[in-house]
C-alpha positions in Angstrom: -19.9 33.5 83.6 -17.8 32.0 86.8 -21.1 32.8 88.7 -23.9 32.1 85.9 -26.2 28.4 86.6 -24.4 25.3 85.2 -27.0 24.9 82.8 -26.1 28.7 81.6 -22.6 27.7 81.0 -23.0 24.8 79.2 -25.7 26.5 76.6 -22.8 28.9 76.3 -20.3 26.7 75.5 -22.5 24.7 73.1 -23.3 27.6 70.9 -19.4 28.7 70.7 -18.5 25.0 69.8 -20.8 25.6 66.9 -20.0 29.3 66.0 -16.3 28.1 65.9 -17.1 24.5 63.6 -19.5 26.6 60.9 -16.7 29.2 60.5 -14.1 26.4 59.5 -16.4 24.7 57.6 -17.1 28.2 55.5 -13.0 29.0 55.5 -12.0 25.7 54.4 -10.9 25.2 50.6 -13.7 23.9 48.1 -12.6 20.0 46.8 -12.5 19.8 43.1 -14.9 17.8 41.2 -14.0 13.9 41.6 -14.9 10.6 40.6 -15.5 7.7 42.5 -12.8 6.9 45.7 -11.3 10.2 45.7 -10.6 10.1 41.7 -10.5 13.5 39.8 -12.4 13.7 36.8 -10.8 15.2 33.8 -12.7 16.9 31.1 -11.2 16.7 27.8 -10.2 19.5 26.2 -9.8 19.6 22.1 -6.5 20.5 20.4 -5.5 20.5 16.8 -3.7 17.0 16.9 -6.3 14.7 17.7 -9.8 13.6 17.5 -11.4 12.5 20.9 -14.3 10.2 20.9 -16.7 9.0 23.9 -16.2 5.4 25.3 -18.8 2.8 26.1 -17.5 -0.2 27.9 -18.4 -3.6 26.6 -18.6 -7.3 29.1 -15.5 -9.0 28.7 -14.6 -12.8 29.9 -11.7 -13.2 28.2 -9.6 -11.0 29.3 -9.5 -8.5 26.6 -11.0 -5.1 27.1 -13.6 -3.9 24.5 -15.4 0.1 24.0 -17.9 0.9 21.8 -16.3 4.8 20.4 -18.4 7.3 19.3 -17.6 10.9 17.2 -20.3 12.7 16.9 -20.6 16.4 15.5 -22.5 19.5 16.3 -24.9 18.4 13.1 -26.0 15.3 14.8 -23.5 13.2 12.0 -22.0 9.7 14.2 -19.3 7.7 13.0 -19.3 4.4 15.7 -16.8 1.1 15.7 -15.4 -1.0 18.2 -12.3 -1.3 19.9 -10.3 -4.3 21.6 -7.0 -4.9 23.2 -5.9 -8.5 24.7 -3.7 -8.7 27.1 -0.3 -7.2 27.5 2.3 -8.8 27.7 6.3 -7.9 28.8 8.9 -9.4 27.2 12.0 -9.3 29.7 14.2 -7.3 27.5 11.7 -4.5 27.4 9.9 -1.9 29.9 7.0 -1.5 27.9 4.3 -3.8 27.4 2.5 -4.8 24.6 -0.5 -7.1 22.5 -2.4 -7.3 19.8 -6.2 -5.1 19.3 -8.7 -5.0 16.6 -11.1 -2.1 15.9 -14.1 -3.2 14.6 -17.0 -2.3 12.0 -20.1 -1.3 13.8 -23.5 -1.5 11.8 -24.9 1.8 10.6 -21.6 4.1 10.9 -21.6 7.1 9.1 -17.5 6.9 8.5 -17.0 10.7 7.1 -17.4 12.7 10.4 -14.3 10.9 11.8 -12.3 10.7 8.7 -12.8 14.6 8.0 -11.2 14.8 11.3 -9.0 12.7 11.6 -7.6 13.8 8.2 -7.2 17.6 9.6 -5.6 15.8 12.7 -3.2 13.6 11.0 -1.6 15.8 8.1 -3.6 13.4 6.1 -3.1 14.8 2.5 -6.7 13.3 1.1 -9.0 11.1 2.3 -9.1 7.5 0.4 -10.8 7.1 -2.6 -10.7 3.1 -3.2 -11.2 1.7 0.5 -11.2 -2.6 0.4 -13.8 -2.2 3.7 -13.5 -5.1 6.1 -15.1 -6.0 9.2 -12.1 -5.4 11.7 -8.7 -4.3 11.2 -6.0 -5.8 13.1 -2.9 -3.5 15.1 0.0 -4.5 17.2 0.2 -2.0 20.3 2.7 -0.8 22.7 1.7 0.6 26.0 4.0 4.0 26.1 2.5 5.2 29.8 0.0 4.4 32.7 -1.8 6.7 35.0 -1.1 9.6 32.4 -2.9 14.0 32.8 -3.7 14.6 29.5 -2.5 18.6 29.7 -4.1 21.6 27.6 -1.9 21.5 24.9 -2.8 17.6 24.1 0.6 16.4 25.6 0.8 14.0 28.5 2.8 14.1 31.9 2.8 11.6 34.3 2.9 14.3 37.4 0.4 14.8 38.7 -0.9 11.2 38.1 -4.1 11.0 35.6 -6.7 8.6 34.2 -5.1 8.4 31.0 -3.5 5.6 29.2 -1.2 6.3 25.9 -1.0 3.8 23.6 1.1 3.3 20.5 -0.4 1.3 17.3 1.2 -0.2 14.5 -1.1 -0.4 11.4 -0.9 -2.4 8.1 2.0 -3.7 6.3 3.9 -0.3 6.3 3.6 -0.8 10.2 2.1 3.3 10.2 1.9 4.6 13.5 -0.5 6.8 15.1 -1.4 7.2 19.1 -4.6 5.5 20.8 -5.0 7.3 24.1 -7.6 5.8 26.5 -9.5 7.5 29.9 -11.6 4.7 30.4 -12.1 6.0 33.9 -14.1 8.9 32.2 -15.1 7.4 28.9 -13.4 9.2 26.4 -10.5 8.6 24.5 -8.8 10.1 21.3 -6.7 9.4 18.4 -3.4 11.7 17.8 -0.7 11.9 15.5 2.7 10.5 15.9 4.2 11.4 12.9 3.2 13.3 9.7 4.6 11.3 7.6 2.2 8.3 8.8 -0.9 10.7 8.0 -2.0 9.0 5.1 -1.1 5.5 5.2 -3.4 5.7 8.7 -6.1 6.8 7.7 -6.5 4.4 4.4 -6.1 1.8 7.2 -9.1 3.5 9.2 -11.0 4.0 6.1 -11.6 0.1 5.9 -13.3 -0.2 9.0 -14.9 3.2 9.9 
């Protein structure tokens, strides 16, 4: 090529540029699926101790963060209510932080879907027979970890970093506990158990407002 016109040369060297960039392009590893600014989505898989829900995000000028949750099932049953956390707070002789929710009645709810569920989920022995319904029931909460992969078995790690949220509630006067776990990143969230022993005093506490 030493002896080939100028304009030869540079042709040539234009079409290797691009021979050599396409075959990069084709060699180099495939991104997984993300969200916005880099953020990887993660699809929630189900496992026997918990009931995951979808997550609508409501305005908020107060500070507290609201959802509207949805379970639905295959048969085209809904059971819908609201959720709310204030703000955390951290008191100084604690790492965790904590506040006060509600969950919420929301009009035209079909409550059975998600009790059926949750019953299966929670070691709940029966569902509730005489429910005092009200329009929101009140939880304290503790925030247990940040930034959470929620892995295939339904547990949590915080390596790799996630979307996830876990939250601990305390329900009713026999302060029964049970786990709130929140991707608002990827609307969706869950309910799991954190003891057996709690399966049944929880759900007569969801029973009021579901």
């Amino acid at each position: 090529m030493r002896n080939a016109p100028r304009s030869l040369q540079v042709s040539c060297i234009v079409v290797s540029l691009a021979f050599l960039m396409a075959c990069q392009k084709s060699s180099a590893p495939k991104e997984k699926s993300t969200g916005s600014a880099g953020r990887k989505v993660e699809p929630y898989v189900a496992t026997a101790g918990a009931v995951g829900f979808d997550l609508l995000p409501l305005a908020s000028s107060d500070g507290t963060s609201r959802w509207t949750a949805t379970y639905a099932t295959a048969n085209g049953a809904s059971t819908k209510f609201r959720i709310e956390l204030g703000q955390p707070t951290q008191a100084e002789d604690s790492a965790a932080a904590s506040g006060n929710g509600k969950l919420l009645r929301e009009p035209g709810s079909d409550p059975l879907p998600m009790l059926d569920a949750l019953r299966s989920a929670l070691h709940a022995k029966s569902r509730p027979s005489h429910v005092e319904a009200t329009d929101e029931l009140s939880f304290d909460y503790t925030i247990v970890g940040e930034t959470q992969t929620r892995l295939p078995d339904g547990k949590f790690s915080g390596n790799p970093a996630g979307n996830w949220m876990v939250i601990k509630l305390s329900l009713g006067s026999r302060h029964a506990a049970v786990f709130l776990n929140l991707d608002a990143p990827d609307h969706q969230g869950e309910f799991s158990m954190a003891d057996p022993k709690y399966g049944d005093p929880v759900l007569a506490e969801f029973a009021k407002v579901m």
